[in-house]
PyMOL commands that place a pseudoatom at each C-alpha (Angstrom):
pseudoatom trace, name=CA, resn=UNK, resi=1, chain=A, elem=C, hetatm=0, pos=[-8.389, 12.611, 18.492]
pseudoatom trace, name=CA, resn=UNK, resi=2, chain=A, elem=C, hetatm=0, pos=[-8.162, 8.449, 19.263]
pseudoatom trace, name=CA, resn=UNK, resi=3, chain=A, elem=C, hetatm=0, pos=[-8.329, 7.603, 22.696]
pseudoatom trace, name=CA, resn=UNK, resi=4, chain=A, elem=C, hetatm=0, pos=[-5.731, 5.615, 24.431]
pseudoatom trace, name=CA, resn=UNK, resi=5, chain=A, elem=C, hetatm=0, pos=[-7.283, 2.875, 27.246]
pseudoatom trace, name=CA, resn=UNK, resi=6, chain=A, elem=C, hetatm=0, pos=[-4.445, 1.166, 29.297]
pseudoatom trace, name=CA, resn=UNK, resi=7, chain=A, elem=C, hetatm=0, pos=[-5.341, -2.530, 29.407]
pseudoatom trace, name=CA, resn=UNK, resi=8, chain=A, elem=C, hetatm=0, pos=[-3.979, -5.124, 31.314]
pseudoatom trace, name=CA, resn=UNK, resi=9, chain=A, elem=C, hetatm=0, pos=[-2.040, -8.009, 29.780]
pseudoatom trace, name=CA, resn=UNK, resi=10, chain=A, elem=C, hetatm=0, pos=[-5.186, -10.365, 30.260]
pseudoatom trace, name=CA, resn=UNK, resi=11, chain=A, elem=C, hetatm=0, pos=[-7.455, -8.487, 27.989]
pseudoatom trace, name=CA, resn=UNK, resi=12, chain=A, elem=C, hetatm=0, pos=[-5.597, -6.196, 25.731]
pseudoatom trace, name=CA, resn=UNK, resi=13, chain=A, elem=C, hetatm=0, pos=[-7.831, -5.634, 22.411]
pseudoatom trace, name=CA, resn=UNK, resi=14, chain=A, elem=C, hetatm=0, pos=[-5.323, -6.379, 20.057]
pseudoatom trace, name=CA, resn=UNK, resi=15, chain=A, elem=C, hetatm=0, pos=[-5.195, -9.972, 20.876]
pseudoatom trace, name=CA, resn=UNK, resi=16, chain=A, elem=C, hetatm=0, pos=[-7.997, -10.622, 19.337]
pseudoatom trace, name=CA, resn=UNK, resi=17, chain=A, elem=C, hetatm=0, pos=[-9.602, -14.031, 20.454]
pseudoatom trace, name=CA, resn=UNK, resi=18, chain=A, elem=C, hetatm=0, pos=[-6.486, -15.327, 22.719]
pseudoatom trace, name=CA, resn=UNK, resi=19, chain=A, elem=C, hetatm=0, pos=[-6.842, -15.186, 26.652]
pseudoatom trace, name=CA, resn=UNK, resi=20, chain=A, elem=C, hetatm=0, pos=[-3.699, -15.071, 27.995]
pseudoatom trace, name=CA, resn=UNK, resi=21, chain=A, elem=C, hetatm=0, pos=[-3.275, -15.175, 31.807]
pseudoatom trace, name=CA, resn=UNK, resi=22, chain=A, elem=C, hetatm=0, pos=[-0.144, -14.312, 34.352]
pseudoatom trace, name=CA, resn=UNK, resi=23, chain=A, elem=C, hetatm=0, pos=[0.185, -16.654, 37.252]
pseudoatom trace, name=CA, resn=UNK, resi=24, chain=A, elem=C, hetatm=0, pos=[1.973, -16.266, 39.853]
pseudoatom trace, name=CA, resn=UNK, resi=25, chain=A, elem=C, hetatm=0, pos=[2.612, -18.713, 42.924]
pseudoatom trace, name=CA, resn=UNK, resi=26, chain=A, elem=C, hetatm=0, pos=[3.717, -17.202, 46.194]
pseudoatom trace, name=CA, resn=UNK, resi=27, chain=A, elem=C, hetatm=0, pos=[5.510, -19.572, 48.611]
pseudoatom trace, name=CA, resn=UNK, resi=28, chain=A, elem=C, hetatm=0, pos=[6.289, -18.818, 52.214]
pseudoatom trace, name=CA, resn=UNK, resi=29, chain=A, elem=C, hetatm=0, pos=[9.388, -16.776, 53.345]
pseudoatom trace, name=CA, resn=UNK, resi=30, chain=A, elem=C, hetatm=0, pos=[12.509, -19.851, 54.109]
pseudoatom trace, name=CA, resn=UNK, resi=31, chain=A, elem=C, hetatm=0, pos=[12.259, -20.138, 57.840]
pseudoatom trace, name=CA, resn=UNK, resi=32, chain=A, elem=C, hetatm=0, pos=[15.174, -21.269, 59.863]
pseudoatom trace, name=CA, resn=UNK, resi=33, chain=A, elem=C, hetatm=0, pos=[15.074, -24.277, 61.885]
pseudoatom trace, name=CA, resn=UNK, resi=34, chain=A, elem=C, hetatm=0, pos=[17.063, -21.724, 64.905]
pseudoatom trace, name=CA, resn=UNK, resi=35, chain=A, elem=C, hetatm=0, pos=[14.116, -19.800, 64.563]
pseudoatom trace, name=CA, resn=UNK, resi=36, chain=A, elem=C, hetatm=0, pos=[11.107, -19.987, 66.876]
pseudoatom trace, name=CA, resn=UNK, resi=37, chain=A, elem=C, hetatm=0, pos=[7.278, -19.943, 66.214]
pseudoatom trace, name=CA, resn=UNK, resi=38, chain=A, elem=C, hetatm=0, pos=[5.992, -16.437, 64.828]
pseudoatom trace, name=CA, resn=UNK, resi=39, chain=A, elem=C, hetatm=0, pos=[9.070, -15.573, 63.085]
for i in range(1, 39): cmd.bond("trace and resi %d" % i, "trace and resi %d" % (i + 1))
show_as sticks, trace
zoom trace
């Protein structure tokens, strides 16, 4: 019986030789100028 490996999308064997790589940028939450500091 084959075994199944979950891969993530970085490294997935069927690619073959192409890296492929998520980025993601996180920016701060919008902070209203009403708002004081610690909000």
């Amino acid at each position: 019986e084959p075994t199944i490996r979950a891969y993530s999308m970085a490294n997935y064997p069927a690619e073959g030789d192409r890296i492929m790589l998520t980025v993601r940028i996180a920016t701060p939450p919008f902070k209203p100028k009403d708002q004081g500091p610690g909000f």
